[in-house]
N, C-alpha and C positions, 0 to 999 in steps of 0.2 A: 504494500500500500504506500509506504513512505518512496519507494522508488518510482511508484506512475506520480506522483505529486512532484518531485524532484525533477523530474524529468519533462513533463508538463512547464514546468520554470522555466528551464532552463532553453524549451523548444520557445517560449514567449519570450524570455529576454533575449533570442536569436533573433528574433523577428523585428523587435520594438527598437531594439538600440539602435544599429545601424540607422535605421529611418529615424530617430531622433536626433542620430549627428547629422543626417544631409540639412536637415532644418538650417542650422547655423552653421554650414561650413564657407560663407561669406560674410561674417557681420561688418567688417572694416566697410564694406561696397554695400550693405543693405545702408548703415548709418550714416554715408556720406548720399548716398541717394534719397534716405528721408529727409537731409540736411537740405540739400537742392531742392527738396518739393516745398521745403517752408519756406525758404529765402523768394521761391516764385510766388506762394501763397503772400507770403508778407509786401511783395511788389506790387503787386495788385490790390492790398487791401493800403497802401501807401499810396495809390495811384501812380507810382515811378515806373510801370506797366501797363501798357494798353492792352484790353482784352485781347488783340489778335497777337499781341506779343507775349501773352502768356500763355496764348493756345500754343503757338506755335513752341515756345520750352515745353509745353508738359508733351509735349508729341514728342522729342526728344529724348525729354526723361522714360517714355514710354519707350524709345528704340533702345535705349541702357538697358532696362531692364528686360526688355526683348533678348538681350546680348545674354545678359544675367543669367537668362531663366533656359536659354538653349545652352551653354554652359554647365548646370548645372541637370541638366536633362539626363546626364548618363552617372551621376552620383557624386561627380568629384569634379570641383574645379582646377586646373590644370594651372602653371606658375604663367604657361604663355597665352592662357584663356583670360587670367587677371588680370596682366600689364597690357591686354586690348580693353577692358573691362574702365580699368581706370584711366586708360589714354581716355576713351572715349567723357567718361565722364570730367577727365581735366577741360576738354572741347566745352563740352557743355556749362561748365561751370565759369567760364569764359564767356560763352554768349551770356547768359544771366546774367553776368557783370555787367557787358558792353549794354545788353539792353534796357538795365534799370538807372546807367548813369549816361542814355543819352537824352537828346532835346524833348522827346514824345512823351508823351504825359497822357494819363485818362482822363476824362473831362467830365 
């Protein structure tokens, strides 16, 4: 009895663990990517963003995470899946710059 319980365990934490480290096996790129959605949220709510200027980041932020999410598609992200991962996101965090510190304003 004590060995089908034991065993029983041991077949579920086969199963559970793994799929609870692919969860987090990006948090540096998840938290730099929530970081990007608020700095666009807070542009827009400063008006230093016009609507079509913050569609057009979150369509962006959306292709990051596009990158992200086929990345992580096969369980492990790879050292040269990350450093396109965050090239891309350096780009991006760039335009968010450019476009909240130029002349266009929400009205």
């Amino acid at each position: 009895m004590k060995f089908v319980n034991f065993a029983t365990a041991a077949a579920f934490a086969a199963f559970t663990l793994p799929a609870l480290s692919q969860t987090s096996s990006t948090p540096r790129i998840d938290k730099r990517q929530a970081n990007q959605e608020r700095r666009i949220e807070q542009g827009e709510k400063s008006g230093a963003l016009t609507k079509k200027e913050a569609a057009r980041l979150e369509k962006g932020q959306a292709r990051v995470q596009k990158m992200e999410n086929k990345a992580l598609a096969d369980g492990k992200v790879t050292a040269k899946e990350r450093a396109r991962i965050e090239k891309a996101q350096d780009r991006q965090s760039k335009k968010i710059y450019r476009e909240k510190h130029d002349k266009q304003t929400a009205k």
